[in-house]
C-alpha positions in Angstrom: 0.0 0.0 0.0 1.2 3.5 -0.8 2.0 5.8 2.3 -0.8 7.3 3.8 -1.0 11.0 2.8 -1.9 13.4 6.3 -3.0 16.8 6.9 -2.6 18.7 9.6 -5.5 21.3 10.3 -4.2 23.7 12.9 -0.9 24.8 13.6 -1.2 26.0 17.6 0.2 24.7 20.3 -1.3 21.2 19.4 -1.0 21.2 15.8 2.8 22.0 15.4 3.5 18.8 17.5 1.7 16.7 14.7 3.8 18.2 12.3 6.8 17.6 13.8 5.7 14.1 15.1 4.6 13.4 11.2 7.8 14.2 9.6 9.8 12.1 12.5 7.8 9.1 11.0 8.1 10.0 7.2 11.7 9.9 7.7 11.9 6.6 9.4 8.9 5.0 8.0 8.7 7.0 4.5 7.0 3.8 3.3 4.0 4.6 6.0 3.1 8.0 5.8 3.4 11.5 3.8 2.9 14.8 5.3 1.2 16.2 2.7 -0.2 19.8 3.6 -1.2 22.0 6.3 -4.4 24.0 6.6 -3.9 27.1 9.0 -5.9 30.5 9.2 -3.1 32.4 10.5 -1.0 33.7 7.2 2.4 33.9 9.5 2.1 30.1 10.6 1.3 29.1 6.9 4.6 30.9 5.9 6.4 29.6 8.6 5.4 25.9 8.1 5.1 26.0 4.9 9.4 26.6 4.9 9.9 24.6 7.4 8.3 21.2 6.3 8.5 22.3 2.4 4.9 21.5 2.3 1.7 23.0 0.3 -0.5 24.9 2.8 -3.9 26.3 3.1 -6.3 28.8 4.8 -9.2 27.0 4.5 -10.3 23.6 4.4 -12.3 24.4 1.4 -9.3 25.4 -0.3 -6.8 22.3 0.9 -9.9 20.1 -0.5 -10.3 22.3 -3.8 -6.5 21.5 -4.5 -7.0 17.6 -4.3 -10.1 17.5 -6.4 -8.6 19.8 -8.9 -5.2 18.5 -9.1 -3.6 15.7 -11.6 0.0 15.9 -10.3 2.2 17.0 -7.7 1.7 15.9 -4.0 -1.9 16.2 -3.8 -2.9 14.6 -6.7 -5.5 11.4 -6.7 -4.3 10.1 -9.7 -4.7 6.2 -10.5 -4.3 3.9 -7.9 -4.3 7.1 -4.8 -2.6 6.6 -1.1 -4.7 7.1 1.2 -5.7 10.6 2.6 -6.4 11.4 6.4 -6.0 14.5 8.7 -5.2 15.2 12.1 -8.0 18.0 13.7 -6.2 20.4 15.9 -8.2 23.4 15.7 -10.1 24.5 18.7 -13.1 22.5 20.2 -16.0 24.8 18.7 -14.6 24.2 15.3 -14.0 20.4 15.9 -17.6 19.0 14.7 -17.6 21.1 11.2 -14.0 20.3 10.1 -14.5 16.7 11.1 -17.7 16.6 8.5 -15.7 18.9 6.0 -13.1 15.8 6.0 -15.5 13.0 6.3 -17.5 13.6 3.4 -14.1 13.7 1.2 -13.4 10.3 2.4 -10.5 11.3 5.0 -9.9 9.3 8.0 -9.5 11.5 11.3 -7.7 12.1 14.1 -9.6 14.5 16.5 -7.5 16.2 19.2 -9.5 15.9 22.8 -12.0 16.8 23.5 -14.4 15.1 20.6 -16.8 17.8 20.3 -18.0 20.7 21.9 -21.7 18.5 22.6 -22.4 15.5 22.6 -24.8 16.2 19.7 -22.1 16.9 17.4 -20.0 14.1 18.6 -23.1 11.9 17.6 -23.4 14.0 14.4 -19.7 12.4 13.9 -20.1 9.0 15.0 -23.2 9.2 12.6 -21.5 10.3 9.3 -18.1 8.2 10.2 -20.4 4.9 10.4 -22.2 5.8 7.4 -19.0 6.8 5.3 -16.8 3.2 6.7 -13.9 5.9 8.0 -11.7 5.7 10.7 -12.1 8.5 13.9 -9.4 8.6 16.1 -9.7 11.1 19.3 -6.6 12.3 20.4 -6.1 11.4 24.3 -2.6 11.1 24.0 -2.2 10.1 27.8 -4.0 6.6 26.8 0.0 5.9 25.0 2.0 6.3 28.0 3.5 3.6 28.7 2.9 3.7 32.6 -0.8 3.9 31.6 -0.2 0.6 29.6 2.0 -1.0 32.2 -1.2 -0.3 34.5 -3.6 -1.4 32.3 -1.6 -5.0 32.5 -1.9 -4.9 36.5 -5.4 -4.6 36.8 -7.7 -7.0 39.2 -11.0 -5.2 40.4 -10.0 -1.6 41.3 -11.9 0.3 43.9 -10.4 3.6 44.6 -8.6 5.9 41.8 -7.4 9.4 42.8 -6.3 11.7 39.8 -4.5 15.1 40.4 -3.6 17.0 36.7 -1.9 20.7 37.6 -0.9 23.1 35.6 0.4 26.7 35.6 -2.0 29.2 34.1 -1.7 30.0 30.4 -3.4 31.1 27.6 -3.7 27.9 25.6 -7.3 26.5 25.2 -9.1 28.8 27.1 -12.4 28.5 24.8 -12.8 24.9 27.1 -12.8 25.1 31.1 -10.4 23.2 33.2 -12.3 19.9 32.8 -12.8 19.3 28.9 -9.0 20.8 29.1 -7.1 18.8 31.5 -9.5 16.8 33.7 -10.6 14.9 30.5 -7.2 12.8 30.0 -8.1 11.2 33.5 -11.6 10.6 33.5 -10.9 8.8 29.9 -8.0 6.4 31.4 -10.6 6.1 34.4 -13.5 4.7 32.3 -11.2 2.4 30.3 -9.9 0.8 33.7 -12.9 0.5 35.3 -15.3 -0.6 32.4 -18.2 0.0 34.6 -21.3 2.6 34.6 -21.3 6.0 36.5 -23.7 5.4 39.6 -23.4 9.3 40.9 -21.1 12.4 40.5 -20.6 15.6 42.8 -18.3 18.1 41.5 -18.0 22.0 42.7 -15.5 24.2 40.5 -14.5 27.5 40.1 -13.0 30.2 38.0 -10.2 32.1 38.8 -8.3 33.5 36.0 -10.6 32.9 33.0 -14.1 33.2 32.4 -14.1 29.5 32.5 -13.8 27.0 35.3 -10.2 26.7 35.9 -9.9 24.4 39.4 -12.4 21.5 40.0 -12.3 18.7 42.1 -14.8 15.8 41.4 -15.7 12.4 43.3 -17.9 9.6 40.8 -19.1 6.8 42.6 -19.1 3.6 39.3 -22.0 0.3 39.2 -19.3 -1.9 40.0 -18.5 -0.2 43.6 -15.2 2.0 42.5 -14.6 5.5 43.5 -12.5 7.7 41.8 -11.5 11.4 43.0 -10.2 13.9 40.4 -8.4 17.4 41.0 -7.6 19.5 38.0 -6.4 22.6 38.1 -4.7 25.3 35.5 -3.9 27.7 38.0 -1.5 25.8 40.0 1.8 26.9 41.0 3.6 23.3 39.5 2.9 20.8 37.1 1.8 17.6 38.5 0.2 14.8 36.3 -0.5 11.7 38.6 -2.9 9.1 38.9 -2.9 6.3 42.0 -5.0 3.5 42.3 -5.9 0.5 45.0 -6.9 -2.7 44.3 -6.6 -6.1 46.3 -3.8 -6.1 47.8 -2.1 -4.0 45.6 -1.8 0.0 45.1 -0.3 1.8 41.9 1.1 4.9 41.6 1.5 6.6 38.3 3.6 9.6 37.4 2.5 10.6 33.6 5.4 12.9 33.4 8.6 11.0 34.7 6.6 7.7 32.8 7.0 5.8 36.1 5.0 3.2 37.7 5.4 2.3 41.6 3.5 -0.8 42.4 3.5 -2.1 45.9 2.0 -5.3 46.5 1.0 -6.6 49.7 1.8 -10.1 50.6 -2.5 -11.9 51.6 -0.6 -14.0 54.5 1.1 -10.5 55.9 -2.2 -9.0 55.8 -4.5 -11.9 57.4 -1.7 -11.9 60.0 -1.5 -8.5 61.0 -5.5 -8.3 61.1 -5.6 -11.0 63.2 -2.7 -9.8 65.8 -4.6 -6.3 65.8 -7.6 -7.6 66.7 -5.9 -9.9 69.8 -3.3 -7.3 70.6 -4.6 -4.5 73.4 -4.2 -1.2 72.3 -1.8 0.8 73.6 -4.1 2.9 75.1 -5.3 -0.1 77.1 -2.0 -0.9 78.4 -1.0 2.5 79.5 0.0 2.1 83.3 0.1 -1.4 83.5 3.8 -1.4 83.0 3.4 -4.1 80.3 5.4 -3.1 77.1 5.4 -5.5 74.6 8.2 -6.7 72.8 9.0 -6.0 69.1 11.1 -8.3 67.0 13.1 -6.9 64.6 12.7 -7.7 61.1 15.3 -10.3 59.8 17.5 -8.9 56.6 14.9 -9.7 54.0 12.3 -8.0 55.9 10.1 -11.2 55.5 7.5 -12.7 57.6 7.8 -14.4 61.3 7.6 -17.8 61.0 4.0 -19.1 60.3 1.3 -18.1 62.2 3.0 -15.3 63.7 2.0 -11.7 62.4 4.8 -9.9 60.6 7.9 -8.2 62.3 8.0 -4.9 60.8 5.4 -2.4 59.7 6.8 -3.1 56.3 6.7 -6.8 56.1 4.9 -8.5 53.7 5.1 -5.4 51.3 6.5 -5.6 48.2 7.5 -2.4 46.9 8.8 -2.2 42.9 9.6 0.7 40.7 8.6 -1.0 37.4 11.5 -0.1 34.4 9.1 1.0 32.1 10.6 1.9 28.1 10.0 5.6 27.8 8.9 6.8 24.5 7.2 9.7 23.3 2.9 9.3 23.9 1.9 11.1 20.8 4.4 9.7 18.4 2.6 5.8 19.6 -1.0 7.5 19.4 0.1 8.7 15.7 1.2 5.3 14.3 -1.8 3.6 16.3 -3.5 5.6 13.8 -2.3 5.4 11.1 -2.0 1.6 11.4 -5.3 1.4 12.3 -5.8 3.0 8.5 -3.7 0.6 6.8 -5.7 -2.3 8.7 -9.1 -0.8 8.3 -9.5 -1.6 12.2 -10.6 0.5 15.1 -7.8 3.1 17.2 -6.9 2.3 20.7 -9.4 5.3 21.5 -11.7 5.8 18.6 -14.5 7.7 18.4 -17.4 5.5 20.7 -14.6 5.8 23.9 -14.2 9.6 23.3 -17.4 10.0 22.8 -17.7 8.7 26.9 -15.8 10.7 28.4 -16.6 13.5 26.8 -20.3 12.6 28.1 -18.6 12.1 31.5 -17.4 16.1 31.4 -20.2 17.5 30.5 -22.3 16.0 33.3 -19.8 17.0 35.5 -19.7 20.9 34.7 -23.9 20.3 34.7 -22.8 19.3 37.9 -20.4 22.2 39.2 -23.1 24.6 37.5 -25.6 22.7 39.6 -23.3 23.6 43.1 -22.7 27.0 42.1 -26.1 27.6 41.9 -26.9 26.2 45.2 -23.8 27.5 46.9 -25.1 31.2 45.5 -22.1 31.9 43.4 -24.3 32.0 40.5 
């Protein structure tokens, strides 16, 4: 199959990254994909890009799709036997639904940066004309490529408690969202694709502080299956912090999106009935206070290991496992970009196509109904 021809629509602070993410792959996979063109409003960019990458580019993307219907040679050109053509959508949220259709109908595949649409109505408009059409969508939540998030995603057995915190340091970049179809969004996505399990209830309370948006929130959904998850995103922060922990059976995750680490500390079933049952035959220390009684506390042997059986453990530390998993660090866009395009050249669904960004874009939305909902009852509206 020839390589697959992209465009990239939009050239901000998302947009340039496909660009240069695109070429990287050109050059080491040039029999995979083309960058073919760039469609950006702002005449500067164009200019800029246009040197830069040595690529055609456009205002509109009326005019990129005049030039490959008008065309019989050169880089846009159909032409017998045509590659491919799709287009990664990085253009702000309001504009997401119409550009998507623009592309659609001209038989493009799709890439749409996060968040799907503005509404749900338009993401179903999508989903609609996609189905219709047999093309590939593709929704751009990046943080789904980490690879801590996949080395996670291998350790799961029945979560029950998640606890997301995503701050960042106020600036001007996507401002026409608030803080939760901005930042919260990456985490609630990885949230519903761990749990796989309904949304029983949400409470949320938000507010804005530098914008005319919602810029902090902290949210608590209570899922079917009996999980809770917390979330606290903020763009007015003082640091950056991307982390997401998690406790299961036994077992409780930490993840660290930005270093790409995973700390997993497992607990040891025998170290856990033990020290239940010693708590529950040992007095308190409260109960012993004046009896002169002390009792005695065996050190842990070099291996920090368990007393011998049927004895609770040594050490507050025994019977816990504690591993900082080697993870291979690679960049999470560049894997969501050949996820895509692979899923073009196999005619199969991305890791997060459209029906999974469609959820937790759903999932936002009832949460700022939510914070609206608090504000309202709090007076602040």
């Amino acid at each position: 199959m020839p390589p697959i021809r992209v465009v990239v629509v939009g050239a901000g602070a998302f947009g340039r990254n496909h660009l240069r993410v695109y070429r990287e792959l050109e050059q080491s996979h040039p029999d995979l994909v083309q960058l073919t063109a760039l469609v950006e409003p702002n005449e500067a960019r164009r200019l800029e890009y246009a040197t830069l990458y040595n690529i055609p580019t456009f205002p509109t993307v009326e005019n990129f799709l005049s030039a490959i219907n008008l065309s019989d040679s050169g880089p846009l050109a159909l032409g017998p036997g045509p590659s491919p053509l799709a287009a990664s959508i990085c253009v702000p949220t309001i504009h997401h639904a119409q550009v998507a259709e623009q592309l659609l109908n001209a038989n493009l595949d799709i890439l749409i940066e996060k968040p799907f649409a503005a509404t749900l109505a338009e993401a179903d408009r999508i989903l609609d004309l996609a189905n219709k059409l047999n093309r590939i969508v593709a929704i751009g939540h990046l943080e789904r490529f980490n690879p801590a998030v996949s080395a996670v995603t291998s350790r799961l057995n029945n979560p029950m408690f998640f606890e997301a915190h995503r701050l960042s340091i106020f600036t001007p970049r996507s401002l026409d969202v608030d803080v939760v179809l901005d930042l919260m969004i990456h985490d609630l996505d990885i949230v519903l694709s761990l749990t796989q399990s309904p949304v029983r209830e949400v409470r949320a309370v938000g507010l804005a502080i530098l914008s005319k948006k919602v810029d902090i929130a902290n949210v608590r959904i209570e899922f079917e299956s009996g999980c809770v998850a917390n979330f606290t995103a903020s763009r007015v922060s003082t640091e950056q912090v991307r982390k997401l922990r998690l406790f299961q059976p036994h077992q409780y995750l930490s993840l660290d999106f930005a270093r790409q680490e995973l700390l997993s500390i497992d607990v040891d079933p025998r170290a856990a009935a033990a020290m239940a049952a010693m708590s529950s035959l040992t007095p308190s220390p409260a109960a012993l206070k004046g009896t002169g009684f002390s009792p005695s506390i065996t050190p842990p042997n070099k291996e920090g290991a368990l007393a011998p059986e049927g004895m609770p453990p040594t050490h507050p530390s025994a019977g816990l496992n504690l591993q900082k998993l080697d993870l291979p660090h690679a960049e999470p866009l560049r894997l969501e970009l050949e996820n895509f395009l692979n899923a073009i050249a196999t005619r199969t669904q991305p890791r997060v196509n459209a029906t999974s960004g469609r959820a937790a874009l759903a999932l936002a939305l009832e949460i700022n109904q939510e914070i609206a909902t608090h504000a309202q009852r709090a007076g602040l509206i």
